[in-house]
ZAVO-214606 format. One record per atom (N, C-alpha, C): x, y, z. Coordinates in pm, whole numbers, plus 32768, in hexadecimal, padded with zeros to 4 digits. Each point is the difference from the previous one (the first is absolute). Layout:
XYZ ...
This chain:
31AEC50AAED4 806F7FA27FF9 80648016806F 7FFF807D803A 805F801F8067 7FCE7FBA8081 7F897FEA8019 7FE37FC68081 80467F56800E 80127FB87F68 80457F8E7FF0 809B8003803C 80087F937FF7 808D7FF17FF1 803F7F668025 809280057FDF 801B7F717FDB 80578014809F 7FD77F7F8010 803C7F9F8086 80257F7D8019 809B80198009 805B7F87801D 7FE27F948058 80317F828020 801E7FD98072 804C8032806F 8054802F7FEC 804980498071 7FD480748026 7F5A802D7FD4 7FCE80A0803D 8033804C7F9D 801B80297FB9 805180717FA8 7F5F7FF87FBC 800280917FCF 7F6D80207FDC 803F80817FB1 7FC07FFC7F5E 801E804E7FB0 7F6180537FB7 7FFB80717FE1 7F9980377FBE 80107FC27F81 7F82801B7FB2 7FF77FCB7F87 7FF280637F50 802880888038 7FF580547FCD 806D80567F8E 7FF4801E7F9E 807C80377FBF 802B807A806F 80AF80067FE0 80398044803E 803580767FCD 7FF38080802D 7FF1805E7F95 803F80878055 801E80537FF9 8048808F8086 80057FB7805B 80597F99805C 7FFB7FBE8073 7F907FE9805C 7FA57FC27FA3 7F737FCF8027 7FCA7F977FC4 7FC07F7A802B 7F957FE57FE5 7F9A802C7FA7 7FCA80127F61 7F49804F8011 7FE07F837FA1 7F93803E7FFB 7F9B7F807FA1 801680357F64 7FE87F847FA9 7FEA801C7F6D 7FC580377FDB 7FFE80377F6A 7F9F80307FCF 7FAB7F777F94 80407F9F8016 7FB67FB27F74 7FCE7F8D8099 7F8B7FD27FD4 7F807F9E8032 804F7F667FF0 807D7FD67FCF 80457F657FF7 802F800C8093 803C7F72802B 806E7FBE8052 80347FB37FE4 80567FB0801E 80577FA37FE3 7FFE7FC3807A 7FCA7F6D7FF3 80147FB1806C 80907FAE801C 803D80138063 80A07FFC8040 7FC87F6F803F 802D7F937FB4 80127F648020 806C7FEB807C 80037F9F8021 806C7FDD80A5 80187F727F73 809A80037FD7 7FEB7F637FAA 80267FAA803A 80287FF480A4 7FE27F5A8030 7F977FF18053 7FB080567FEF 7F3C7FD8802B 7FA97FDF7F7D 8040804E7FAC 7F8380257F8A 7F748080802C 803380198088 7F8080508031 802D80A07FDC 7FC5803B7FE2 7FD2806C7FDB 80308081809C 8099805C7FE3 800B802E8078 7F7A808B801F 7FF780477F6D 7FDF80908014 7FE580457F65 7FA980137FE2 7FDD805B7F76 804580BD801C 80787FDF7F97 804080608024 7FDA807D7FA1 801180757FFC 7FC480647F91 80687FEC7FB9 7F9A80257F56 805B800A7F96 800A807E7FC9 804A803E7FC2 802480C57FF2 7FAB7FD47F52 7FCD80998005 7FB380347F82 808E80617FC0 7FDF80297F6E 805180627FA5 801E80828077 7F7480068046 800C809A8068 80418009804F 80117F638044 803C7FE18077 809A801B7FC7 80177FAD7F90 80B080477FF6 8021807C7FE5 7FA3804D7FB3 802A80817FFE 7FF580348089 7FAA7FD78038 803580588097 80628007804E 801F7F647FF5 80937FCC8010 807C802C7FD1 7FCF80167F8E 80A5803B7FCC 801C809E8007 7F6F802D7FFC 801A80A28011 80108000809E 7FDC7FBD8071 801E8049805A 80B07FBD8032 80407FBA7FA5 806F7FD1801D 806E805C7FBF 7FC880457F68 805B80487FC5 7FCE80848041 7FAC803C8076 7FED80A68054 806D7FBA8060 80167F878037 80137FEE807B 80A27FEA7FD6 80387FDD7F72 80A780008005 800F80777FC3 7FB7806F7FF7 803180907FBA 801A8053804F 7FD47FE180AB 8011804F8075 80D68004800A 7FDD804C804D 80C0800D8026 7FF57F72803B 7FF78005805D 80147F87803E 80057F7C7FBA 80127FFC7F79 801F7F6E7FD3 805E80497F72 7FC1804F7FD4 806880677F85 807B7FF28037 800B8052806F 808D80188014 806E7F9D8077 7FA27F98801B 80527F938030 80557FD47FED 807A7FDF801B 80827FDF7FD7 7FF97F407FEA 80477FF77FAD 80367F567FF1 7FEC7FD18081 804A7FFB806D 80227FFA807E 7F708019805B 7FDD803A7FE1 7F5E80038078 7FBD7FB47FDA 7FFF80077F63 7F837F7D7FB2 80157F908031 80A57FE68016 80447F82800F 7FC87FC480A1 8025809E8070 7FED7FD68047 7F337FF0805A 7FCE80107FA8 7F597FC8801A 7FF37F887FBF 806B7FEB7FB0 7FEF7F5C7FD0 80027FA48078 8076803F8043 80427F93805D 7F8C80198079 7FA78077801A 7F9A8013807C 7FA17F9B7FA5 7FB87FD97FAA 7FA37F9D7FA8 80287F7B8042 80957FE27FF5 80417F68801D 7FF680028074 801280728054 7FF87FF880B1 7F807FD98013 7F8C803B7FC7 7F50800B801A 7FED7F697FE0 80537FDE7FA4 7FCA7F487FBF 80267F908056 80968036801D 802F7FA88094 7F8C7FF18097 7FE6808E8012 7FA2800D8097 7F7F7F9E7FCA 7FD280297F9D 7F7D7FA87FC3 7FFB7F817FD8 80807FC17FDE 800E7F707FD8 7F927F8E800A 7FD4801D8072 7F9F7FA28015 7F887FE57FB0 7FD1808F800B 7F7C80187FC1 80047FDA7F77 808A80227FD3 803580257F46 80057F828008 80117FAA8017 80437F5D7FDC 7F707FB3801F 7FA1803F8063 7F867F848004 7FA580467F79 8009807A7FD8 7FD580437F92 80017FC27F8F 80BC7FE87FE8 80467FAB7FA4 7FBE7F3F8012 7FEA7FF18043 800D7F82800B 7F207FD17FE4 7FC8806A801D 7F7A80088008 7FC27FF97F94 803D806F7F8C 7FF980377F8C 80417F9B7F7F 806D7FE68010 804D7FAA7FA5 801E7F768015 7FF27FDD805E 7FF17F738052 80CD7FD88011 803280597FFB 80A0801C8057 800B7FA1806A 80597FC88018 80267FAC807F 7FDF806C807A 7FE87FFB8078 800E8083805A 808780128002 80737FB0802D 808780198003 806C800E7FBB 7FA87FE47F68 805380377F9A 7FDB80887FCD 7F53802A8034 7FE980A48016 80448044805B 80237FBD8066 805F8059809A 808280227F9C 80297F8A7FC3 80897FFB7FEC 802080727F88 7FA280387F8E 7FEF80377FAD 7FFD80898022 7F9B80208076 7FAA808B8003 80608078800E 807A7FC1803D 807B808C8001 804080327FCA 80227FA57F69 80397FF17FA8 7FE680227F6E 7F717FFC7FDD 7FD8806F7F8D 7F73803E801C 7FD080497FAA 7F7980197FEC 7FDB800C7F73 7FA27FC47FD7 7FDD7FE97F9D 7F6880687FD8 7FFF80317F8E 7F8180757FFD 7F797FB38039 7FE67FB37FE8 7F8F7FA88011 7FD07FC68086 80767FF58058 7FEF7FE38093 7FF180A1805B 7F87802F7FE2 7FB9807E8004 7FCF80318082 800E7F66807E 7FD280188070 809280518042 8058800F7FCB 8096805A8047 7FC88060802E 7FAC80517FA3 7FF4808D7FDF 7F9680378094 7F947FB9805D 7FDF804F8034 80447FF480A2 80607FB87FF7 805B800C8071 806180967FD8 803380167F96 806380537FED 7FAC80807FF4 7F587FFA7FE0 7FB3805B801F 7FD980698090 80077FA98056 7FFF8004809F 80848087801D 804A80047FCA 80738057800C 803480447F7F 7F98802C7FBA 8042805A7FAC 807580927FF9 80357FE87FC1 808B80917FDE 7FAF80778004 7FE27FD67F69 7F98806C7FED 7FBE7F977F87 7FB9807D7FB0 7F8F7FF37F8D 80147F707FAB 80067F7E8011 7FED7F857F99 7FF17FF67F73 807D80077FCD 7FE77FE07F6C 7FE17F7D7FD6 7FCE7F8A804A 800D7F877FDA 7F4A7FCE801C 7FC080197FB7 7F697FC27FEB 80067F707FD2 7F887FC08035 7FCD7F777FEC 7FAC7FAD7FD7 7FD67FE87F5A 7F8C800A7FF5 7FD07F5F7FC0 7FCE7FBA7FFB 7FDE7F8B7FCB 7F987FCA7F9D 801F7FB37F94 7FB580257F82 802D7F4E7FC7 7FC77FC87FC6 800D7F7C7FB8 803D801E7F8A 8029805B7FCC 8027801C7F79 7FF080367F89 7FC97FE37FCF 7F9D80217F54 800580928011 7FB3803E8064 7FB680597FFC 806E80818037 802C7FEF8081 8041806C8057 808780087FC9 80577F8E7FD4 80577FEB7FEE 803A80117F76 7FB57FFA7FA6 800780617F74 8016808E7FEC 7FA28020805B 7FF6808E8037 807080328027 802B7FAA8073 8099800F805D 806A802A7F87 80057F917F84 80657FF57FC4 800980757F8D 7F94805B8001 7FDC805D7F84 800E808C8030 7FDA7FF980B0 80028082804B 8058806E7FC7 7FD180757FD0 8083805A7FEC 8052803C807C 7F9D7FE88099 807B8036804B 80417F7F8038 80097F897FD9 80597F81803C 807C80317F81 80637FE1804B 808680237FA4 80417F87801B 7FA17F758048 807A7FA77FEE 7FA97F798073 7FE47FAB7F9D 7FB67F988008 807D7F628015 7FB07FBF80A5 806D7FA58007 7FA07F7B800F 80227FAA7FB2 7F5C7F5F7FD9 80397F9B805B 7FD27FC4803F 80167F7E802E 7F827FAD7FCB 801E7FA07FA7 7FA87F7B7FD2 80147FC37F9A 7F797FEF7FAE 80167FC87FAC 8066801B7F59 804D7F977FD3 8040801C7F89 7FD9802F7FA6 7F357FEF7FFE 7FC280057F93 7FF280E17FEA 7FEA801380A0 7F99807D8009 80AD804D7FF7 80957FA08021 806C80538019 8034804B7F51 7FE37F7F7FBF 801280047F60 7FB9808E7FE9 7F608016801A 7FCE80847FDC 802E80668010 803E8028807F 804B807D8043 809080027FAB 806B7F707FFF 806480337FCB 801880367F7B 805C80658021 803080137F4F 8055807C8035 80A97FD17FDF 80648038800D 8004804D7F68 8002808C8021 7FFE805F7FD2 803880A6803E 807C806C7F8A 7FDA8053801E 7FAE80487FCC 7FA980668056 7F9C80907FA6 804C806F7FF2 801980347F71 8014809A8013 7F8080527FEB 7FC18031804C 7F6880338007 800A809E7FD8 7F8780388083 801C80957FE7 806D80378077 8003808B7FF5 8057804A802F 7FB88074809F 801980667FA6 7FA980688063 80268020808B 806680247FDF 806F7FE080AC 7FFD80B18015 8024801E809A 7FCD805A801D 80AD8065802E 801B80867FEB 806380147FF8 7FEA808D807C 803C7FDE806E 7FC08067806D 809B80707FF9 7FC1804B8033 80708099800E 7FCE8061808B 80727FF4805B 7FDF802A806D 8049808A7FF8 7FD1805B807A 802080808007 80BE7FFE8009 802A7FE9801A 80A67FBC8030 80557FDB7F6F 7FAD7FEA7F9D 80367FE97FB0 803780477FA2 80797FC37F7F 8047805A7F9F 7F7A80107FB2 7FE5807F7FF9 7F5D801A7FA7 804E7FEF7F72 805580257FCD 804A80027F6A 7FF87F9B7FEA 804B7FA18047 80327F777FE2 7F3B7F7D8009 7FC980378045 7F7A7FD58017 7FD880057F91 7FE0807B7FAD 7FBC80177FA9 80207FE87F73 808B7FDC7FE3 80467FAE7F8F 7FFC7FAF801E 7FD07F968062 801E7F73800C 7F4A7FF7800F 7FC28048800F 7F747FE67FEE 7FCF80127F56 804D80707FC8 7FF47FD47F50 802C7FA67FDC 80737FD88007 802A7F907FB0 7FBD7FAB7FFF 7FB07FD380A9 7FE67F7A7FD2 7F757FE97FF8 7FB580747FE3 7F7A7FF47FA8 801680177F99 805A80377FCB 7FF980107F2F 80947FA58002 80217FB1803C 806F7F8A7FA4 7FC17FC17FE2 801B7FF37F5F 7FD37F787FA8 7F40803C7FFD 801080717FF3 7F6380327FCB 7FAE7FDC808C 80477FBD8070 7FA87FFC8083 7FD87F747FE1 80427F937F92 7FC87F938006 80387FC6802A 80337FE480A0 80567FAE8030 7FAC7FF4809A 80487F738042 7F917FD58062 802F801E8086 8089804E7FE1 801B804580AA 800680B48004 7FA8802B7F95 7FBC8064801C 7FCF803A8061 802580708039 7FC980418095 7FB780607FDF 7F687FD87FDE 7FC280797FAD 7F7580498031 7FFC7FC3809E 7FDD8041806F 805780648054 801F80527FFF 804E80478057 7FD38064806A 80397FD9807B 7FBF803E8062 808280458064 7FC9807F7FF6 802A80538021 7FEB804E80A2 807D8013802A 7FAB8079809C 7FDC8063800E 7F83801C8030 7FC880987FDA 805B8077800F 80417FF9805F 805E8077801F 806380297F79 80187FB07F9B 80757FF77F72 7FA4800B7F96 7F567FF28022 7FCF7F987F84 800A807E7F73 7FD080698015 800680707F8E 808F801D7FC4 80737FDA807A 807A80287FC5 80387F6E7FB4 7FD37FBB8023 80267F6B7FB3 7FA27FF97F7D 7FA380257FF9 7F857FE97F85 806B80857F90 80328069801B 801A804C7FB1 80927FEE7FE2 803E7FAD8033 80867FC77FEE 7FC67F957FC2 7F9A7FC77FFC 800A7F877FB1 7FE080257F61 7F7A80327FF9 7FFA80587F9E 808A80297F88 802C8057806F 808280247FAF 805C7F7C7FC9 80037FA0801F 806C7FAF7FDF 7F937FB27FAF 7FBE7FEA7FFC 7FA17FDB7F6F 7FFF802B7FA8 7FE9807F8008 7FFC807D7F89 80787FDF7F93 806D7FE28067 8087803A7F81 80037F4F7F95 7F8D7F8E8024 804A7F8F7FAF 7F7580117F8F 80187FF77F9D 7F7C7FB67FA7 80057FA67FB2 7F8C7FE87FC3 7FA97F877FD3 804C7FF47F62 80537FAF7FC3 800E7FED7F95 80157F6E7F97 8044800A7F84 80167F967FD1 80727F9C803C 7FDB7F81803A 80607FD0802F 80AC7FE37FE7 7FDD80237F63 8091800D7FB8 804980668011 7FE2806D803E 801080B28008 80757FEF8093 805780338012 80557FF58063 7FF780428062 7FAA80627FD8 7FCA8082807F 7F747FE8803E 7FC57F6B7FC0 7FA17FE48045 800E7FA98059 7F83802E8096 80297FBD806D 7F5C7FAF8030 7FB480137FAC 7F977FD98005 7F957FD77F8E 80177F767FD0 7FDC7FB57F6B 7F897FEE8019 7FA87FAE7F8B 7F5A7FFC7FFB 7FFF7F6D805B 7F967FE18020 7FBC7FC88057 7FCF7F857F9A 802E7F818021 80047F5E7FBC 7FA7800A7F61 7F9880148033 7F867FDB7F7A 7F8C80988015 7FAF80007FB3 7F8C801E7FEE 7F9E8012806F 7FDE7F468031 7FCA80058054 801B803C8066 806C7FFD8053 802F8015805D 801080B08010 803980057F9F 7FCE80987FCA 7FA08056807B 7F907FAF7F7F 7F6B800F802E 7FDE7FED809B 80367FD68032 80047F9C80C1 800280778044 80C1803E7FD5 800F804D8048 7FA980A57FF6 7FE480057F9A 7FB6809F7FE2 7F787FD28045 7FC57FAE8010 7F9A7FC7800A 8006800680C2 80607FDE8043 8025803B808F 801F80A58013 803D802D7F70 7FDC808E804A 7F93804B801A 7FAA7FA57F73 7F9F80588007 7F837FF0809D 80297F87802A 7FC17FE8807B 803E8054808B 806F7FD97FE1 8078807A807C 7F84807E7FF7 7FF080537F94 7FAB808C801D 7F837FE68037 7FB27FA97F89 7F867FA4800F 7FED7FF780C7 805B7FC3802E 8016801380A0 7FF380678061 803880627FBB 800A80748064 808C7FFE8030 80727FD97F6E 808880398068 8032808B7FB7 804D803B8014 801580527FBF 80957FE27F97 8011801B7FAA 80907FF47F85 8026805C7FEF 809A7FEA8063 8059809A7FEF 805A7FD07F7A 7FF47F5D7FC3 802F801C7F65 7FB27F927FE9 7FC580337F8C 7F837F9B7FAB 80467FAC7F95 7FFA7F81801D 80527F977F91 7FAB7FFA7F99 801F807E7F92 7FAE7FE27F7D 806D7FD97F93 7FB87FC87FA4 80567FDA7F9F 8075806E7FD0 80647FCC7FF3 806580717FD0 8004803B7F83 7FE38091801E 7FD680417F99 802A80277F6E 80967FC87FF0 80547FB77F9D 7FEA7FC07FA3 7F9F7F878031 7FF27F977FCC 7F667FE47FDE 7FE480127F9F 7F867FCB7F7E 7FC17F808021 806C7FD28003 7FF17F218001 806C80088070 7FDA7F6E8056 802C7FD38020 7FEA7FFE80A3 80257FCC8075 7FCB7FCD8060 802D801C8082 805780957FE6 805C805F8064 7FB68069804B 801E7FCD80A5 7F9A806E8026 80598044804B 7FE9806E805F 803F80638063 7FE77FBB8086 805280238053 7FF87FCD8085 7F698059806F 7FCF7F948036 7FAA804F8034 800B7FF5809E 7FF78077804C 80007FF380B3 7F59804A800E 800C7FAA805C 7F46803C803D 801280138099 7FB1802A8039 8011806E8063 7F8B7FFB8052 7FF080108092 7F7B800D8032 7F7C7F848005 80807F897FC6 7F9F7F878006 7FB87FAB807E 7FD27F997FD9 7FD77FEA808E 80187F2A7FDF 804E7FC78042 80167F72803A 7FA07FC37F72 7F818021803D 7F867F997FAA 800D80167F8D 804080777FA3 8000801D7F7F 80337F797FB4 7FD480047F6F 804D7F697FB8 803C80457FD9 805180577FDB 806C804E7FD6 806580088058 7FD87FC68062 80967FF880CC 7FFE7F4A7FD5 7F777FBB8003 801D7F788036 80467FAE7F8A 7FD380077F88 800F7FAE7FBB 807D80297FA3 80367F757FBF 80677FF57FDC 800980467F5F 801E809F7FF4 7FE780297FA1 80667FC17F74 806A7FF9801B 807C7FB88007 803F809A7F48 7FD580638045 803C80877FA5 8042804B8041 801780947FAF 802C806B805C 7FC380438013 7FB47FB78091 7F7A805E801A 8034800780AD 7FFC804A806A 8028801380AC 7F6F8078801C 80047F90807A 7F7E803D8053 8082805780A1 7FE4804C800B 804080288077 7FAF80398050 800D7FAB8080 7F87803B8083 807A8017808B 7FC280338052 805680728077 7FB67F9B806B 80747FD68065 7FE67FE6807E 802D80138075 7FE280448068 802880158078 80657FCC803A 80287F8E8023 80777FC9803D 7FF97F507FEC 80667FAC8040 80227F8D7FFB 7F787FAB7FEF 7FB97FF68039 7FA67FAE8002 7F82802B7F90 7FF6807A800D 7FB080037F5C 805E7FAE7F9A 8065802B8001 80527FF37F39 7FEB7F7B801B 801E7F90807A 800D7F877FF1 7F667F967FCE 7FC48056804F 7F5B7FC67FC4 7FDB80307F86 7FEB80827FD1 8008800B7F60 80427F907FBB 80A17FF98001 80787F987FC8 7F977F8B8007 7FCB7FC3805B 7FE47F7B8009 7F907FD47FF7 7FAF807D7FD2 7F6E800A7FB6 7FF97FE07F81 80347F8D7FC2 80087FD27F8B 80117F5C8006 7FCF7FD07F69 80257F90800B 80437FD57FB6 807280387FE9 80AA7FF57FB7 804A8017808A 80947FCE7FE8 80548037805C 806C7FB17FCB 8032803A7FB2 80887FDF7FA2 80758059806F 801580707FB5 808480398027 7FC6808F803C 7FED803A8051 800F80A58045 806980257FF5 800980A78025 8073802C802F 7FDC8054804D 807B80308034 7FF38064809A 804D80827FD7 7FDB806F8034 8065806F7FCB 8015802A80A9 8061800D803B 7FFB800380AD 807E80108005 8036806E805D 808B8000803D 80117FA880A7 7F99801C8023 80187FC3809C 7FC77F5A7FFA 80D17FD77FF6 7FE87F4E8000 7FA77FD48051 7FAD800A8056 7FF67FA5807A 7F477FE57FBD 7FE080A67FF4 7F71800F7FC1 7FFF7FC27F5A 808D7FD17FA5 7FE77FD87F9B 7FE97F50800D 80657FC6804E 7FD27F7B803B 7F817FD2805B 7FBF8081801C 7F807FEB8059 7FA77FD87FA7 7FF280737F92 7F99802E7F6D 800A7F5E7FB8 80A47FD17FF5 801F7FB37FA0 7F977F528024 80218027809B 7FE47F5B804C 7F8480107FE1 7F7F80498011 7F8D802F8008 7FB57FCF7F53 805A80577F96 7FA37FFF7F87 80057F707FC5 7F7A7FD47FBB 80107F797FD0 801D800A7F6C 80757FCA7FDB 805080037F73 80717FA08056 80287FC87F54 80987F9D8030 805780157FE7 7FEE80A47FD0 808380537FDF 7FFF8074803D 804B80458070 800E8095800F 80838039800B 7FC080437F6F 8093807A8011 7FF080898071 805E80497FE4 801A80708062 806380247FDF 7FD180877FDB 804080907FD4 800D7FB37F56 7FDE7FA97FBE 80027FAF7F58 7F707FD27FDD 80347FD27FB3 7FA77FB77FE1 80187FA77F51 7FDB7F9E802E 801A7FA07F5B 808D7FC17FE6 805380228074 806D7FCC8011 800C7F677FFB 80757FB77FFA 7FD57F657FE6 809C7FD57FF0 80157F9F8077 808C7FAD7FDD 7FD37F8B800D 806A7F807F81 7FEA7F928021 7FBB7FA6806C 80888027805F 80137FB18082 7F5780268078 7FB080647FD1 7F98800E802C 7F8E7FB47FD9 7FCA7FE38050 7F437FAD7FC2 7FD680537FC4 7F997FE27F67 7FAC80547FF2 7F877FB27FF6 7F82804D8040 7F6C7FD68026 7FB980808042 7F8F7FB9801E 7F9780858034 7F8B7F628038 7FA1806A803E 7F977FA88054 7F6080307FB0 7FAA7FCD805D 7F7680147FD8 801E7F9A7F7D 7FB680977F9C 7FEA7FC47F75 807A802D7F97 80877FD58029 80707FFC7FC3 80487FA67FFD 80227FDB7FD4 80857F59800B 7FFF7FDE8063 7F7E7FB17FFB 800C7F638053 80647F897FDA 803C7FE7805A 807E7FAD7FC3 7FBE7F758037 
């Protein structure tokens, strides 16, 4: 399909290929789509149509290619200003873009001239390999073409698309809408760097795995720690666990009540027993509290020595259960943090501002605290990304 390609009257000559890492390649699915001229009726070019594979390739090499620094840590202002190098690239190209426009959609030519500087629309797709010719760096913007039914369902279900934009029909727009918020899961990741108040770290890392029995959805019940602190933070944490326990919620000295129902009960004992089942180690084993005969009160549990893939790190235990793993410096804690698919609220434990706004810009959550956590005023948004309150 790459040896094809579509050709204007005015010479402008385009490949016919999905566009994918600032390239041209061929499909993986055996269809085309024949691209009509509608004031000939003639037939310009059978263009490729993208398979389920073709978008996942698409989207994974778009979400490696915006996780690099170079688009992470871009400012408002740089994004802003490659917008305006896009509008410069569309101006030099006008020509081509408007006999494109006018070839494709049957556009006046001079109401395509008159247009081409003035917006871009996702769909007018020939922009992209002029602005290709001179790349920054690495392209987060892939190109892939599909009739609908098939790719585009897909598109709309993707777990790594966080945000789907339709141009068409009312009928297929009706399916997609539905204004709604989600309060989902949690599982937010609570990092502690060497620099930090280890005291103040390690009470603000209990609280907010055993508040409310750990059933709450801005829980930080991953905690990741820097190797250089990690033994002196694990035994400070320890200690400040130790002194609260598990009792009747009516009891005034209790700081840690039973857990909703039965079932749930059952959920969470049912994750510890996998936490070992794993291979982490439990410097305190959340067994039922030994008090209590009946009823659905367990002990807080921390595990130790885990590893990312465990379901006892990923999934949303939603108890008082903390996995705590040790990482080397900035760019580990931030990829751990964003090795999930929650991202409600983090927190940061960090004295040096400059490295807490670096960490902060970096982790994906729609909440980050620093040196807190679970804090909350009015006048602030509350939300999270991924699979948390989609608004």
């Amino acid at each position: 399909m790459l040896s094809k390609a579509v050709k204007s009257p005015s010479g402008s000559v385009w490949p016919v290929g999905l566009f994918i890492n600032n390239e041209f390649v061929k499909s993986n699915n055996t269809r085309n789509l024949a691209v009509v001229n509608p004031a000939t009726e003639e037939e310009i070019a059978q263009i490729a149509l993208a398979s389920e594979k073709d978008l996942d390739e698409a989207v994974q090499d778009a979400v490696e290619a915006f996780s690099t620094p170079d688009w992470r840590i871009l400012s408002e202002t740089d994004r802003g200003k490659l917008m305006f190098r896009l509008a410069d690239l569309m101006e030099e190209n006008c020509s081509s873009l408007a006999s494109a426009e006018s070839l494709n959609a049957g556009k006046i030519l001079w109401a395509s001239y008159r247009h081409c500087p003035q917006k871009l629309h996702l769909s007018q797709s020939y922009v992209w390999p002029h602005w290709s010719r001179k790349p920054v760096f690495r392209p987060v913007v892939n190109i892939i073409n599909e009739s609908g039914p098939v790719v585009g369902a897909a598109m709309a279900t993707h777990t790594q698309i966080s945000k789907v934009s339709f141009t068409g029909s009312t009928r297929v727009g009706k399916e997609l809408m539905k204004k709604l918020t989600l309060e989902t899961g949690g599982q937010s990741a609570l990092i502690v760097f060497e620099d930090s108040n280890l005291d103040l770290a390690a009470q603000r890392a209990h609280l907010v795995f055993t508040f409310n029995q750990g059933e709450l959805c801005t829980s930080t019940t991953r905690i990741l720690v820097q190797d250089t602190i990690f033994d002196r933070f694990l035994d400070a944490l320890k200690s400040v666990t130790l002194k609260y326990h598990a009792g009747q919620p009516f009891e005034e000295e209790t700081c840690l009540g039973p857990l909703v129902s039965k079932a749930h009960f059952d959920r969470v004992r049912e994750y510890v027993r996998l936490g070992k089942e794993e291979g982490t180690k439990d410097i305190l084993d959340g067994c039922m509290s030994p008090e209590f005969k009946k009823g659905c009160s367990v002990s807080p549990s921390i595990f130790v020595n885990g590893r990312p893939s465990m379901r006892v790190y990923r999934d949303d235990v939603f108890g008082p259960c903390a996995v705590v793993l040790q990482f080397k410096d900035g760019d580990e804690a931030v990829r751990l943090a964003n090795d999930s698919v929650y991202g409600l609220g983090s927190a940061l434990f960090i004295e040096t501002i400059s490295r807490a706004h670096n960490v902060a810009r970096r982790t994906e959550a729609g909440m980050v605290w620093v040196n807190s956590s679970n804090d909350s005023d009015f006048r602030v948004p509350f939300g999270g990304v991924k699979y948390f309150w989609h608004r």
